[in-house]
C-alpha positions as a Markdown table, in Angstrom:
| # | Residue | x | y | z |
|---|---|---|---|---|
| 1 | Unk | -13.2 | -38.5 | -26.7 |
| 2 | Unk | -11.5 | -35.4 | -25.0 |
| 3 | Unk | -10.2 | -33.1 | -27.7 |
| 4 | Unk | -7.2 | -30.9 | -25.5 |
| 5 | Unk | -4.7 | -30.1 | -28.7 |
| 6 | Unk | -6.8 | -26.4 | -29.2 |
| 7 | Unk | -6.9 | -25.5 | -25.4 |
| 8 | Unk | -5.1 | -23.1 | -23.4 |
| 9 | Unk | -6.0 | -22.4 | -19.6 |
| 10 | Unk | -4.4 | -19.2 | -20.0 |
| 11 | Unk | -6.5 | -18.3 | -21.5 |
| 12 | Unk | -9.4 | -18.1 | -19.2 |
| 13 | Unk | -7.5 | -16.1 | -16.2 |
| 14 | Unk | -7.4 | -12.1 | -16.9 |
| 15 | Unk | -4.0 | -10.8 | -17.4 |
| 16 | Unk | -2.6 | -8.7 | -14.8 |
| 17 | Unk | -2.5 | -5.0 | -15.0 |
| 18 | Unk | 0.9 | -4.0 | -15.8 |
| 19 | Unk | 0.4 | -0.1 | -15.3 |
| 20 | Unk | 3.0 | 2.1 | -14.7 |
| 21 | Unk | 0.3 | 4.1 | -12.7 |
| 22 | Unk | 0.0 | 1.9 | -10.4 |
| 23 | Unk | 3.8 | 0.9 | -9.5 |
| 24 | Unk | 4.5 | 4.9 | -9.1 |
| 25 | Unk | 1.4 | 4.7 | -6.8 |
| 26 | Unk | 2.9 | 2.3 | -4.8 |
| 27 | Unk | 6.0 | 4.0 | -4.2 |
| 28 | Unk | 5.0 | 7.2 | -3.4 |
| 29 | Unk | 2.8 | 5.6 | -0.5 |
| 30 | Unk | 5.8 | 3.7 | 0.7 |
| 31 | Unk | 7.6 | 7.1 | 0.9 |
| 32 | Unk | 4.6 | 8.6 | 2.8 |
| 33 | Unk | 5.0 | 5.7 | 5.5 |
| 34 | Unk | 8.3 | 6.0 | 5.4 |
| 35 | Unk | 8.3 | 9.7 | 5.7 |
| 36 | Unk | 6.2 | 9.2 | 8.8 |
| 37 | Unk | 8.0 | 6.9 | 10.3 |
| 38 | Unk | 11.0 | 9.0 | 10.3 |
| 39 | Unk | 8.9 | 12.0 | 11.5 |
| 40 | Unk | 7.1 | 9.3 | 14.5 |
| 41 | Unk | 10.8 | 8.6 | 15.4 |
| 42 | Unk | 12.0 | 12.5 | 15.3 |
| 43 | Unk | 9.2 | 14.0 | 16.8 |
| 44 | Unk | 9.2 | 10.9 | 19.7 |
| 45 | Unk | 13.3 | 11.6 | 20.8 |
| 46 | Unk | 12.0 | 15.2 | 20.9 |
| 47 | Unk | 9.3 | 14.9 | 22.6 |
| 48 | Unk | 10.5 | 12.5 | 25.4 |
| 49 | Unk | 14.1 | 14.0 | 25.4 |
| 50 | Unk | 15.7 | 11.0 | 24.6 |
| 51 | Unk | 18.8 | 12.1 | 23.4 |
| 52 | Unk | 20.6 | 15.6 | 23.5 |
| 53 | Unk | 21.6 | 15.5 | 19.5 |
| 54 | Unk | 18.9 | 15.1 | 18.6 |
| 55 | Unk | 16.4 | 17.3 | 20.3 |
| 56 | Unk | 18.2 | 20.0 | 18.2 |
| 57 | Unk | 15.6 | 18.7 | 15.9 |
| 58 | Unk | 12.6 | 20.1 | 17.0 |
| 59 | Unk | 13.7 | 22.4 | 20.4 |
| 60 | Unk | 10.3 | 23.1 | 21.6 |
| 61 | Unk | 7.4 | 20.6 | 22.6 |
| 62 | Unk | 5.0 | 21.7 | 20.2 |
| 63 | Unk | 7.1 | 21.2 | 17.4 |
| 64 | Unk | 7.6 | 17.9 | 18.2 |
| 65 | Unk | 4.2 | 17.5 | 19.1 |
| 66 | Unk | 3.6 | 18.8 | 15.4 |
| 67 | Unk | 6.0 | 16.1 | 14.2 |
| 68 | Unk | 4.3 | 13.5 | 16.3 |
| 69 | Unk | 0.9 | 14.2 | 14.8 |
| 70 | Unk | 2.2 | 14.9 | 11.0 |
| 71 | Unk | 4.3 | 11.4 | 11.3 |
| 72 | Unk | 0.9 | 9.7 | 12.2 |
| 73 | Unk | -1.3 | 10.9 | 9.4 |
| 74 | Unk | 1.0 | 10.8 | 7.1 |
| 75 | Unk | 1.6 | 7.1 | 8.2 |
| 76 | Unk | -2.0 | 6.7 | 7.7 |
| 77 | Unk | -2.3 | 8.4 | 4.3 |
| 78 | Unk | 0.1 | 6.0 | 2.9 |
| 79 | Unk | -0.6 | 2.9 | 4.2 |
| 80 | Unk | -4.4 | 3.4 | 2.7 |
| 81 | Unk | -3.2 | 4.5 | -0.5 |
| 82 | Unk | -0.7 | 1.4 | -0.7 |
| 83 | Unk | -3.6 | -0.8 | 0.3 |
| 84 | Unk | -6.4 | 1.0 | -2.1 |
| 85 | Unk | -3.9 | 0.3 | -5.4 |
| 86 | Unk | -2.6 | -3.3 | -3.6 |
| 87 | Unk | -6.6 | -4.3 | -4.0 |
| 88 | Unk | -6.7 | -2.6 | -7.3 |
| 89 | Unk | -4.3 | -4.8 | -8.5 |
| 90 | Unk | -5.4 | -8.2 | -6.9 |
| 91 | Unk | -8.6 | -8.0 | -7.9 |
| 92 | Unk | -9.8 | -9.2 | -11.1 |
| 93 | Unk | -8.6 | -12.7 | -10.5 |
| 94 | Unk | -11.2 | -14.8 | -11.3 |
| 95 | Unk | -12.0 | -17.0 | -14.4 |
| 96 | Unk | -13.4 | -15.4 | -17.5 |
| 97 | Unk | -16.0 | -17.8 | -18.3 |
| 98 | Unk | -20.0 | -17.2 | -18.7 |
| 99 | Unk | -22.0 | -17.6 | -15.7 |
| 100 | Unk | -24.1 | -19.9 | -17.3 |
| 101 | Unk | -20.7 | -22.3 | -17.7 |
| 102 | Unk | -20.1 | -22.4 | -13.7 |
| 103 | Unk | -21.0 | -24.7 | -11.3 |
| 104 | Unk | -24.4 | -23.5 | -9.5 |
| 105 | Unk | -23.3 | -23.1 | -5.2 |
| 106 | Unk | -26.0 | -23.2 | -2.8 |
């Protein structure tokens, strides 16, 4: 006979980290892409000359060569940092049972 009135599959699943650590993480990598992007974009219209407004940005080449290159590893910085804490978080997601208690895979 199957006795289910005591058990709770909850139970077996970790519960999810709930760290404010790792939220504020998250967000200040989203700014650093999004800081990037903004510097990709300002340091490209300077660059290329693609409108006059707004190669009072940066009026020389090498300062929009400067923006071009800060943009991109700064776009890089926080997509790994977003991606390090996003695989943080998703990690401990299997069952909390002995090893003994699982099915043996060949």
């Amino acid at each position: 006979m199957k006795r289910t009135d005591g058990f709770d599959a909850r139970r077996l699943r970790p519960r999810p980290q709930r760290s404010w650590a790792s939220r504020i993480g998250a967000f200040f990598g989203m700014m650093l892409i999004l800081l990037g992007i903004f510097l990709l974009i300002a340091g490209g219209t300077s660059f290329f000359n693609v409108h006059e407004s707004l190669t009072k940005l940066a009026p020389e080449r090498n300062t929009a060569i400067t923006f071009l290159v800060t943009g991109l590893v700064l776009l890089w910085v926080g997509w790994a940092l977003r991606r390090k804490i996003r695989r943080r978080a998703l990690k401990p997601n299997d069952l909390n049972l002995s090893p003994r208690l699982l099915r043996k895979r060949n």
